[in-house]
C-alpha positions as CSV (number, residue, x, y, z in Angstrom):
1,X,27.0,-35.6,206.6
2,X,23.8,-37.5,205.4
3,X,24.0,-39.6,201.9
4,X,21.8,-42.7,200.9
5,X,22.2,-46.0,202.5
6,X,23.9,-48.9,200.7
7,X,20.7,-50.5,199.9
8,X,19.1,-47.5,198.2
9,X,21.9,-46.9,196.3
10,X,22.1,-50.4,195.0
11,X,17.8,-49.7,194.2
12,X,18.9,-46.1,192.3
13,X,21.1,-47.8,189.5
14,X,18.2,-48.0,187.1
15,X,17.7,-44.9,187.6
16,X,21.2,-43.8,187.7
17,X,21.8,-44.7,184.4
18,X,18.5,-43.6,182.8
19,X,19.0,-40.3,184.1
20,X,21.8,-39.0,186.1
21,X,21.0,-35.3,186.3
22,X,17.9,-35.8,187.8
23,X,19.2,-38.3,190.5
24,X,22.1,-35.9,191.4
25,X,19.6,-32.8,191.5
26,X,16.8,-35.2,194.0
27,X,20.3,-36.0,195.7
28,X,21.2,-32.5,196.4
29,X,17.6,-31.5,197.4
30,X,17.2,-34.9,199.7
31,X,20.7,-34.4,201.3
32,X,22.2,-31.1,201.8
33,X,25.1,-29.3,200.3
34,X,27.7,-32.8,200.8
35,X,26.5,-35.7,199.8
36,X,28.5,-39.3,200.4
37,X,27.8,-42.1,197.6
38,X,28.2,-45.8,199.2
39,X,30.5,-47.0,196.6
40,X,32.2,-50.4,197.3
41,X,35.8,-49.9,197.4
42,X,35.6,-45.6,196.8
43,X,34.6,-42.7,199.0
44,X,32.8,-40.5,197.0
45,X,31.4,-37.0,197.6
46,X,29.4,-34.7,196.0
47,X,29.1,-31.3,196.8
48,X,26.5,-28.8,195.4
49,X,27.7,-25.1,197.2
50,X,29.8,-22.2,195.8
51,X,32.0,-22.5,198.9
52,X,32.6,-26.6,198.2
53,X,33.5,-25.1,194.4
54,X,35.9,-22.5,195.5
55,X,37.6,-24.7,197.8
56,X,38.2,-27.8,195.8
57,X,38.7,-26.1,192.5
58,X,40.5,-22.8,193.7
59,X,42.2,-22.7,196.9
60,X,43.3,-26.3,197.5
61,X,43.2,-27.2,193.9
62,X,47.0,-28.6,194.7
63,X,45.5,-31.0,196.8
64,X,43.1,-32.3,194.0
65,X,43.8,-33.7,190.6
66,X,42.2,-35.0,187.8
67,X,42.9,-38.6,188.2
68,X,39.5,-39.5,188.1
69,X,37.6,-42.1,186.4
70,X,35.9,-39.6,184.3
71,X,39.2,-37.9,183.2
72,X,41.1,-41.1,183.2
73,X,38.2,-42.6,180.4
74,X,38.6,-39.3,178.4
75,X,42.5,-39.6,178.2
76,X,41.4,-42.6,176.3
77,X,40.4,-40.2,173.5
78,X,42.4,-36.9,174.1
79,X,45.7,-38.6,175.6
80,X,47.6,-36.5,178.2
81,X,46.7,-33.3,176.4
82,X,45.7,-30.0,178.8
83,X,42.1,-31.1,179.6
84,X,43.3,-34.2,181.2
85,X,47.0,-33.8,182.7
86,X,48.2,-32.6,186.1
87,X,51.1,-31.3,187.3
88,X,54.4,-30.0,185.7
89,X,52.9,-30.8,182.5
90,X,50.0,-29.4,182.8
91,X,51.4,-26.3,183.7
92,X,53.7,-26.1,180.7
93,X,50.7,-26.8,178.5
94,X,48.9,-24.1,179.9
95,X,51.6,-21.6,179.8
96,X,52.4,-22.9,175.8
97,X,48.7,-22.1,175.0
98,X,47.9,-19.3,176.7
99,X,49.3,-16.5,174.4
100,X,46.8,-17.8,171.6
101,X,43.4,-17.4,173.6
102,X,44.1,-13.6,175.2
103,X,41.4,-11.4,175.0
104,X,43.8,-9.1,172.8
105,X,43.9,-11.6,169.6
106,X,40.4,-12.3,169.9
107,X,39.4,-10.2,167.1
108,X,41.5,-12.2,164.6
109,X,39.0,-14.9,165.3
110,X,36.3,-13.3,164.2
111,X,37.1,-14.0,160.0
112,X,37.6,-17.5,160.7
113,X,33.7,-17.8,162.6
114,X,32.6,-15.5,159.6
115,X,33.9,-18.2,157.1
116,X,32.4,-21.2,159.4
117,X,29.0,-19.3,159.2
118,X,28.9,-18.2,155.6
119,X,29.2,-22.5,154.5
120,X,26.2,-23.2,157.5
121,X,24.3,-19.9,156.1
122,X,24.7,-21.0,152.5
123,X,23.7,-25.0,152.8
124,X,20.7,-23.4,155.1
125,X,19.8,-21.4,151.9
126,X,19.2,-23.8,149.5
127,X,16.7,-25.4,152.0
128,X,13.1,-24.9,151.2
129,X,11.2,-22.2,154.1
130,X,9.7,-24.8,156.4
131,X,12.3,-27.4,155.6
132,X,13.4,-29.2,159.1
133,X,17.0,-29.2,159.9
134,X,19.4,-30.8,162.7
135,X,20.5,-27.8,164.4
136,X,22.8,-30.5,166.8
137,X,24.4,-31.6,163.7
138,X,24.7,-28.6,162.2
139,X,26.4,-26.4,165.0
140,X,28.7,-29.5,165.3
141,X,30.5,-28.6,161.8
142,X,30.1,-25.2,162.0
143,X,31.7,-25.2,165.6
144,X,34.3,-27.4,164.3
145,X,35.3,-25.4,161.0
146,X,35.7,-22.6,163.4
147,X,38.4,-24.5,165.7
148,X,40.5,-25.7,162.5
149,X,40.8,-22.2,160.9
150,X,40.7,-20.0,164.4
151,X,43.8,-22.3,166.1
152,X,45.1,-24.4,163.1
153,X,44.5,-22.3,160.2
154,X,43.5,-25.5,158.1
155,X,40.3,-26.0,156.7
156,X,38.4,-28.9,158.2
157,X,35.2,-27.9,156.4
158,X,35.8,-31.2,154.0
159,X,36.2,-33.8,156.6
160,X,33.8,-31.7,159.0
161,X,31.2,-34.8,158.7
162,X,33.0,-37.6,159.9
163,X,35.2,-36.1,162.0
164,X,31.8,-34.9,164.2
165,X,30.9,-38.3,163.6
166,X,34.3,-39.8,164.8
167,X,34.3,-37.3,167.9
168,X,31.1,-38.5,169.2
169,X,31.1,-41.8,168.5
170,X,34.7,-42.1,170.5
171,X,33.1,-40.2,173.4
172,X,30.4,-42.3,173.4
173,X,32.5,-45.4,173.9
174,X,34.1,-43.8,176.6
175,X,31.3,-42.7,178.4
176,X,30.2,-46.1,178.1
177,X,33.2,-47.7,179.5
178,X,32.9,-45.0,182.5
179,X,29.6,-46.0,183.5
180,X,30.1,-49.8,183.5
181,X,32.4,-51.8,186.1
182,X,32.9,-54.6,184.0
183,X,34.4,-52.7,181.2
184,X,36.1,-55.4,178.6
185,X,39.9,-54.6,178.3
186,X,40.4,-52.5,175.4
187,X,42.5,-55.2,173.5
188,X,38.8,-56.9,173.3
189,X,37.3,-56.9,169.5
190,X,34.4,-55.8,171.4
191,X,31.9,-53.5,169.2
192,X,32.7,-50.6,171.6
193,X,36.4,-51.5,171.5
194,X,36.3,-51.7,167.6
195,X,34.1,-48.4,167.6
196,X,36.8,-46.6,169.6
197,X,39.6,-48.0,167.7
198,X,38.5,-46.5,164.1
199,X,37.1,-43.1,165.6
200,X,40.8,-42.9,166.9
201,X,42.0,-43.7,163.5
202,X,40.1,-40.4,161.8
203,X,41.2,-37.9,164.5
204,X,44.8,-39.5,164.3
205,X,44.6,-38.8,160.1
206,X,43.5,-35.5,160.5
207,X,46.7,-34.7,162.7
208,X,48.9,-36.2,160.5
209,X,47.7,-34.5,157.8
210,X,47.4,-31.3,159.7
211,X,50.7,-31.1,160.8
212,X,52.5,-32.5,157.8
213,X,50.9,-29.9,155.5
214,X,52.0,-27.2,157.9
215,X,55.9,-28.8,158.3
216,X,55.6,-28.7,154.6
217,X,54.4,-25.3,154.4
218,X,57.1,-24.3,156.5
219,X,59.5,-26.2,154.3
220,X,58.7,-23.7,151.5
221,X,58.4,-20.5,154.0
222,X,55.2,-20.3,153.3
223,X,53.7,-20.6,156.7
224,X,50.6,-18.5,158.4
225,X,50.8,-14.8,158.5
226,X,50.2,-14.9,161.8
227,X,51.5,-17.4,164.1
228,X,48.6,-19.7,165.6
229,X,48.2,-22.1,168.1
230,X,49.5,-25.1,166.1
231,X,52.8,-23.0,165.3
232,X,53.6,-22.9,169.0
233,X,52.6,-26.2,169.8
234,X,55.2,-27.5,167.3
235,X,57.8,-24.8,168.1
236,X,57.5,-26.2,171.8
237,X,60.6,-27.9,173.0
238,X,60.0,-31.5,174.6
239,X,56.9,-31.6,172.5
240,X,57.1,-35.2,170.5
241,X,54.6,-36.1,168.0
242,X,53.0,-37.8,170.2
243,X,52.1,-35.3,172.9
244,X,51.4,-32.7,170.0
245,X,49.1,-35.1,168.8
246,X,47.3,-35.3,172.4
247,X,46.9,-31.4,172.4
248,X,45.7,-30.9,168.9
249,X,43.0,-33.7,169.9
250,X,42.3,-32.4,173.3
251,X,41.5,-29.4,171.5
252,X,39.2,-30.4,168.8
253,X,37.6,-32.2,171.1
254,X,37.4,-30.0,173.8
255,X,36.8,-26.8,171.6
256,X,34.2,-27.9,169.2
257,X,31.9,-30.2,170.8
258,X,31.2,-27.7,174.3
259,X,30.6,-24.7,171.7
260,X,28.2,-26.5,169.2
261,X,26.3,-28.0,172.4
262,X,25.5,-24.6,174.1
263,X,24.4,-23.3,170.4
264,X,22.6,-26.3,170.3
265,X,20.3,-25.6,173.5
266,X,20.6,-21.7,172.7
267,X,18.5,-22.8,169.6
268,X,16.6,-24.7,171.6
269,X,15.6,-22.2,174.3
270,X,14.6,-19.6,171.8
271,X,12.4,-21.6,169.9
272,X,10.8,-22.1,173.1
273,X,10.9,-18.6,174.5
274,X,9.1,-16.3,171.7
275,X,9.4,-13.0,173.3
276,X,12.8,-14.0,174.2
277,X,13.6,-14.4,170.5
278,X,11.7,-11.1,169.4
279,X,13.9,-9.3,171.8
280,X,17.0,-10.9,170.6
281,X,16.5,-10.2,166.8
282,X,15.3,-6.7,167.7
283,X,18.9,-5.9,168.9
284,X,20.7,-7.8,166.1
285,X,18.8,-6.1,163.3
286,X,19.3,-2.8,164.9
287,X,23.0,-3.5,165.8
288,X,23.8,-5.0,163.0
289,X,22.2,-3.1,160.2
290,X,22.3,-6.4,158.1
291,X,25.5,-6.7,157.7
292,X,27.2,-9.5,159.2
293,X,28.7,-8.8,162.6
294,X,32.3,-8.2,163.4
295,X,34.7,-8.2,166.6
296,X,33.0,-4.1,167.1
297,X,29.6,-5.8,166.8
298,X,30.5,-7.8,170.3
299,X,30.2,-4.8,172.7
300,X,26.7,-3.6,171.5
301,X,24.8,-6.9,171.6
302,X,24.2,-7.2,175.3
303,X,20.7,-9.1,175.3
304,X,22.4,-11.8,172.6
305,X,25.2,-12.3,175.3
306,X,22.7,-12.5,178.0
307,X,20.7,-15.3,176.0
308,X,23.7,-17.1,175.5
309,X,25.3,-16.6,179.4
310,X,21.6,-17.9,180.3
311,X,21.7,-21.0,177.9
312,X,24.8,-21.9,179.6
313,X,23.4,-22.0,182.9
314,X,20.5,-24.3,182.1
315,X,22.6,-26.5,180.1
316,X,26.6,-26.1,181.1
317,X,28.2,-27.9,178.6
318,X,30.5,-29.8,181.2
319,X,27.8,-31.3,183.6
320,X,30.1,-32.6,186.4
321,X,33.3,-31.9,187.1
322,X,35.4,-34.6,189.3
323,X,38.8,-34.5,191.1
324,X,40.6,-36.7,193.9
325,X,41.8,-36.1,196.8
326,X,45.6,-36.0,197.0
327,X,45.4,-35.7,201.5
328,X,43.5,-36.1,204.5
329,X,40.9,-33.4,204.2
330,X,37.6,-32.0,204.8
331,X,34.9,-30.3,202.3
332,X,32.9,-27.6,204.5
333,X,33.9,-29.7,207.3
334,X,33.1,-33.2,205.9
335,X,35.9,-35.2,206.5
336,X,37.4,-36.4,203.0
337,X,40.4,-39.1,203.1
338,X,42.8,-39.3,200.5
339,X,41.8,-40.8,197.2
340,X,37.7,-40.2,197.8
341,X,36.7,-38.8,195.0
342,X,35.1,-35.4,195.2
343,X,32.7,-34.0,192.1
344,X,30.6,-31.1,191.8
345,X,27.7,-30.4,188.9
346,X,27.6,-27.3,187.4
347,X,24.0,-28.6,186.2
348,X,22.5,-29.0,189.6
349,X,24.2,-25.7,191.2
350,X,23.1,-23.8,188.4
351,X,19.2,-24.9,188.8
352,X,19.6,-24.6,192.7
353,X,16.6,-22.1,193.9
354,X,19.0,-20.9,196.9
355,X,20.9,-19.6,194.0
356,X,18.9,-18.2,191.2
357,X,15.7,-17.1,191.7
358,X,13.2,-19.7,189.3
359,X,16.3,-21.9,188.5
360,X,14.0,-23.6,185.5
361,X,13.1,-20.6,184.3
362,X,15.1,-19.6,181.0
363,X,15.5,-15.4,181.8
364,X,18.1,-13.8,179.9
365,X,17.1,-10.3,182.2
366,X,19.1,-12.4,185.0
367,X,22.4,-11.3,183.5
368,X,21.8,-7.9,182.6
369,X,24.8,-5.7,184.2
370,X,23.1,-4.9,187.5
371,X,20.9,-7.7,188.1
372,X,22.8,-9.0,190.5
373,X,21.1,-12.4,191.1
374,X,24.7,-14.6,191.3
375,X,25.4,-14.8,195.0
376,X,29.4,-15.3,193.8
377,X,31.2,-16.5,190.7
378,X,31.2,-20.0,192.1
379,X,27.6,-20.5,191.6
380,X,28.0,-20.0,187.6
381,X,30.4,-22.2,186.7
382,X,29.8,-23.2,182.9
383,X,33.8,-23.4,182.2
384,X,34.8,-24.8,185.6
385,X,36.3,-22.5,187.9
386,X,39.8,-21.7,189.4
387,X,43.3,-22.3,187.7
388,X,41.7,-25.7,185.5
389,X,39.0,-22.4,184.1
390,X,38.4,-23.7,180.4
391,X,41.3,-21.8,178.3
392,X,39.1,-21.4,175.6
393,X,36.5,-20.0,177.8
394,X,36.8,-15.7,175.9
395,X,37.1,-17.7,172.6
396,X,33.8,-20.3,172.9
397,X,31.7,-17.2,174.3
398,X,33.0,-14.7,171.5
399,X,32.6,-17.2,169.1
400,X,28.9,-18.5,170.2
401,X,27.6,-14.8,170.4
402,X,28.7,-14.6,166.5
403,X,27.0,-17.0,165.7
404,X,23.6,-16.9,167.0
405,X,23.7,-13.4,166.0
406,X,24.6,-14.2,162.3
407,X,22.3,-17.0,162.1
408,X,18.9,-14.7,163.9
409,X,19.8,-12.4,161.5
410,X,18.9,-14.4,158.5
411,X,16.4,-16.5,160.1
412,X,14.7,-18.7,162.9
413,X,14.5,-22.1,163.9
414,X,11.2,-23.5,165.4
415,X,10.7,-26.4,167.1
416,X,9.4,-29.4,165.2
417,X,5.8,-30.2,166.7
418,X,5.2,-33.5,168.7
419,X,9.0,-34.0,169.0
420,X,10.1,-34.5,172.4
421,X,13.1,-32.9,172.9
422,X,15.5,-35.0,176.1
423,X,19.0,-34.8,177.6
424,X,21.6,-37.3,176.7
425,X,24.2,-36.8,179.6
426,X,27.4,-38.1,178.3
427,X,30.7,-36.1,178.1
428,X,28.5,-32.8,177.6
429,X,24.9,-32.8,177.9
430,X,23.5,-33.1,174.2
431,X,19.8,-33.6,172.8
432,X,19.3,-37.3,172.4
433,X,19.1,-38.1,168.6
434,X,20.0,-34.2,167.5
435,X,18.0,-31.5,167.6
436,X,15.3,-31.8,164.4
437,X,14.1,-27.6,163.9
438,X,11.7,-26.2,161.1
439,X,13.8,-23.0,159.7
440,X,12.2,-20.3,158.8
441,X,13.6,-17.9,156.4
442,X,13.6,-13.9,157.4
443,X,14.2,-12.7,153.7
């Protein structure tokens, strides 16, 4: 088992923190498939191989949970909701909510996306033809309009600004906090500690409000027609207001900000990809027949879910995924005590040549049925993998689909010339200072 020596570890911090991707992918090239990390006082492994993902996140994911420093800084945002518990609890979570993502009440999604679309259609049309916009921003509110009315049925299109604004900033203190040893205890009126505290404030109003208009609503019988996610949560026995508040967090954190990042770079890749483009609005205009597409629409636009599936390959949404070891154990034979820390990258695995074929190469054909360039589901691993899979993984991909096809319908988005477009590696991987595009009108 071969990793860098203590020294050269100590020499890669600068660049570490200017840009981990890249020293995780020169790691994984440089070392082989498990890769130690002299850490003073943690062992810490990371493994780039669909058998290393398969084993830690599938068949001994009992032996590995989530108390790591990456989910243990998150909590600090999303509580002990399902992204970040373990155990029992996790288990009844994911039980509770699994009823509301099933592939079989996936078309009742599709009105609240339309809505969500219609408001980032309409404020795109009273922009001038040529006028830049920020596409990170604006799949941000869209993505977010579409949680509140596809799992809450409220409307979050009024507070959609600086709630985004809340959400990011709160992740960004986090992430911040994660990355440094000497983190200042979070009773500190520290600007990150302040930051933190108010973005906490927002996301803590808008489940307050959320759920008291809903207890109200059901005061008056005058609850949804159909029973959502946030009628279950609260129906849920040993569910205070405190771990209800944790799960509706978790999951507009969690289910907005992974969607509106792999629109984000979607947008991205097509504006740099002409002929990719062409072919995608070829099929949406002849699918679609401008009308705007429905749950039917789904099934017949292959190459738009091929340019999304290949968008989430270059830029997974999640970019490493950590978990500690719970015994004495081994990772394809490296021997792994208990508490090392063990991470893989869904970044790097996905841009690893002995896995795809011209990994920086953005090539939708790759997942056409038959291609067959995946060597096994564990080298594609956008949503995670084994029983932690993303729950909202049918939902994000159903949802992202409708959206690129509604919006290439109506018009393109070009990239803004002389601005440098680079990654900002934080929770998700997002464009650093948005994502400034020229629209283009079709009609």
């Amino acid at each position: 088992m071969a990793g860098p020596e203590p020294l050269d570890m100590l020499r890669a911090l600068p660049r570490i923190r200017r840009d981990p991707l890249e020293f995780l992918t020169h790691a994984a090239q440089t070392y082989g498939d498990v890769v130690e990390f002299p850490i003073p006082g943690q062992r810490v492994f990371f493994a780039n191989h669909p058998d290393a993902v398969k084993q830690v996140l599938q068949t001994e994911h009992r032996t590995h949970d989530r108390a790591t420093v990456q989910y243990q800084s998150l909590s600090l945002v999303t509580g002990n909701g399902l992204l970040t518990s373990d155990g029992e609890l996790w288990r009844k979570e994911r039980r509770l909510m699994q009823p509301a993502f099933h592939r079989a009440v996936l078309d009742q999604f599709v009105e609240h996306v339309d809505i969500a679309v219609d408001r980032l259609l309409a404020s795109w049309a009273r922009k001038r033809d040529g006028d830049v916009v920020d596409v990170d921003d604006a799949m941000m509110r869209t993505a977010l309009e579409a949680v509140g009315r596809s799992l809450f049925s409220h409307d979050l299109s009024g507070e959609a600004g600086e709630l985004v604004q809340a959400v990011l900033k709160a992740l960004d203190v986090v992430v911040a906090r994660a990355r440094s040893p000497l983190a200042a205890p979070l009773s500190w009126p520290t600007l990150g500690n302040v930051a933190l505290r108010n973005s906490l404030r927002t996301l803590d109003r808008t489940v307050e409000v959320m759920v008291g208009a809903r207890r109200e609503a059901l005061r008056r019988g005058a609850g949804p027609e159909t029973p959502d996610l946030l009628a279950m949560l609260m129906a849920s026995e040993g569910f205070d207001d405190r771990q209800l508040r944790d799960e509706i967090v978790t999951l507009i954190v969690a289910g907005h900000e992974t969607v509106a990042t792999s629109l984000t770079w979607t947008w991205h890749l097509l504006g740099q990809n002409r002929e990719v483009r062409d072919k995608l609005i070829a099929e949406v205009d002849d699918v679609l027949k401008g009308e705007r597409p429905r749950f039917e629409h789904l099934s017949q636009l292959t190459y738009t879910r091929q340019v999304v599936d290949e968008s989430l390959r270059l830029y997974p949404p999640a970019w490493v995924i950590s978990r500690r070891a719970l015994i004495d154990g081994d990772v394809m034979g490296v021997e792994v005590p208990a508490g090392s820390y063990v991470f893989v990258s869904p970044y790097v695995l996905h841009r690893t040549k002995d896995y795809w074929p011209e990994p920086q190469t953005f090539n939708p054909e790759r997942f056409a049925a038959g291609a067959g360039e995946q060597n096994s589901r564990f080298t594609y691993i956008p949503f995670g993998a084994g029983p932690n899979l993303c729950i909202g993984r049918d939902l994000a991909l159903m949802e992202a689909v409708l959206v690129v096809a509604a919006v290439a319908s109506t018009c393109t988005l070009d990239p803004v010339i002389g601005h440098q477009v680079t990654l900002d590696p934080l929770v998700t991987i997002r464009p650093h200072g948005g994502l400034p595009m020229v629209l283009k009108k079709r009609f």
